[in-house]
N, C-alpha and C positions, 0 to 999 in steps of 0.2 A: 538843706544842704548848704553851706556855706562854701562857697567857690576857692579849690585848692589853688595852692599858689602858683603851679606849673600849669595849669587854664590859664589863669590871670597872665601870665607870660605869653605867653601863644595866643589868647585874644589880642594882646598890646601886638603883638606881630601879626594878626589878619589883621587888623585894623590900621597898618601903619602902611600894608600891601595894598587893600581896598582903595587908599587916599591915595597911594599915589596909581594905583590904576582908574582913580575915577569911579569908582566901582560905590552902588547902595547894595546892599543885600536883607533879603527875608528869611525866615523859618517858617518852617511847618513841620512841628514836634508831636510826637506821638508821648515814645516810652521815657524823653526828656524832659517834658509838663514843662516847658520855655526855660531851659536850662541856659541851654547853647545862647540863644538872645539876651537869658540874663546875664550868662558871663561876659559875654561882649559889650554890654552898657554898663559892665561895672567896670568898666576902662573909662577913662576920662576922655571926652573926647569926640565918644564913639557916635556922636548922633550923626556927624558927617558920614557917616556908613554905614548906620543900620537903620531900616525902613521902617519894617513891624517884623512882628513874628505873632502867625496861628498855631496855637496849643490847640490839637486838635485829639485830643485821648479817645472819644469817643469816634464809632462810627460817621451816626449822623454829623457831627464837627465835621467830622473829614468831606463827608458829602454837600453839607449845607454851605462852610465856609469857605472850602478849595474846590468844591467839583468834584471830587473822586465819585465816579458813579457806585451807586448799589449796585451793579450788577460784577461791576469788578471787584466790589468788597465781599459780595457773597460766591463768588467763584473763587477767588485768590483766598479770601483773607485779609485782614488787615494788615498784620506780619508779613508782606510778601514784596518781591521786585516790583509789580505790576502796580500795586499800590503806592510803594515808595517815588515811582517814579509818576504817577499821575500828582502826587502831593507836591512834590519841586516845581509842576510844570503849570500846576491849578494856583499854587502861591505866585510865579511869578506871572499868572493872567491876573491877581488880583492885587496885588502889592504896588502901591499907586507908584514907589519911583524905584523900584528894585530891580537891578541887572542880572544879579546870580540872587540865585534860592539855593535851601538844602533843607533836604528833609529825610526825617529819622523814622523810623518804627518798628519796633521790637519788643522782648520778653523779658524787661529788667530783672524779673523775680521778686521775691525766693518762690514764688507758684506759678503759675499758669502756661508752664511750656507743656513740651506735649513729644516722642522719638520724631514726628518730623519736625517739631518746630521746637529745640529746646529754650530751657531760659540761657539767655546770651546771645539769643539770634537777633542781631540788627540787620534793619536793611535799608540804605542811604540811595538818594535821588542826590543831584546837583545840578539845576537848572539854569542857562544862562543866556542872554538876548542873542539870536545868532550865531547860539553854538549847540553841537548835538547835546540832549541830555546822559548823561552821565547815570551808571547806576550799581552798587557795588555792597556786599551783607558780610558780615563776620559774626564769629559766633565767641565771645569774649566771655572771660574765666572770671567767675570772685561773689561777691553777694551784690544786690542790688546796687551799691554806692560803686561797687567799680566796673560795672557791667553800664552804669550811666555816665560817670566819668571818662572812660576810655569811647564810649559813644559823642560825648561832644568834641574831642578831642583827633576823632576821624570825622566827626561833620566840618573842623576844621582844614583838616588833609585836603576833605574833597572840594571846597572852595580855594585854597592856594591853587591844588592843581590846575581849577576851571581857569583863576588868575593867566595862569602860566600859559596855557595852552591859548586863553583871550591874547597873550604877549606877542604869542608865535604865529598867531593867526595874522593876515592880514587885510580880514573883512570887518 
């Protein structure tokens, strides 16, 4: 996937919010396979703000790299809240200088969804140092490239937010 030009616009705007909040950030990508990280380093710049990012597609990734316990992956699912939000929180226990995490997981397609979990189902974490974690799923329309697309694109949302709410807070 070559990174559309309206990502590449909106990473240059996380990345210019990040800098001036101070702010590193990680991923931990599922149905993205390091999308969202990739489009944020293909900003010039961007190393002042992005830490790493775990591509964790697999199961065991999820488990071995961030923590996500098996017992929550085989009750929820991969696909689920409960996992979304162990993956933002397990990234930002590992991510040596990372503030906010975000992480994705979902049924990009064209197969593998299912009446309760269709293809388009994301579900986004957003963790961040001394703030509640964050946790929020959509279920987005179109063939794989825009069901990934429109997912990096709210894993951006949900780090401005965290920015913003970091702004207001005064811990």
């Amino acid at each position: 996937m070559i990174i559309d030009q309206d990502i590449l616009v909106a990473a240059r705007d996380l990345i210019d919010q990040c800098n001036k909040h101070g702010v590193m950030i990680a991923t931990a990508e599922s149905c993205t396979g390091g999308l969202i990280t990739g489009a944020l380093t293909a900003v010039d710049g961007s190393s002042s703000v992005v830490d790493c990012g775990f591509v964790t597609y697999s199961n065991e990734a999820k488990h071995e790299l961030i923590g996500v316990s098996d017992s929550l992956l085989a009750d929820h699912g991969a696909v689920s809240q409960p996992v979304a939000k162990a993956m933002c929180e397990g990234a930002l226990q590992r991510a040596p200088n990372a503030t906010i995490t975000v992480s994705v997981t979902g049924i990009a397609g064209p197969g593998g969804g299912s009446k309760e979990k269709p293809v388009g189902l994301v579900h986004f974490g957003c963790a961040g140092k001394g703030r509640p974690t964050r946790t929020h799923h959509e279920v987005f329309a179109g063939d794989r490239h825009a069901v990934r697309k429109a997912t990096i694109l709210q894993a951006f949302t949900m780090i401005t937010e965290m920015l913003n709410t970091a702004q207001q807070d005064p811990t």
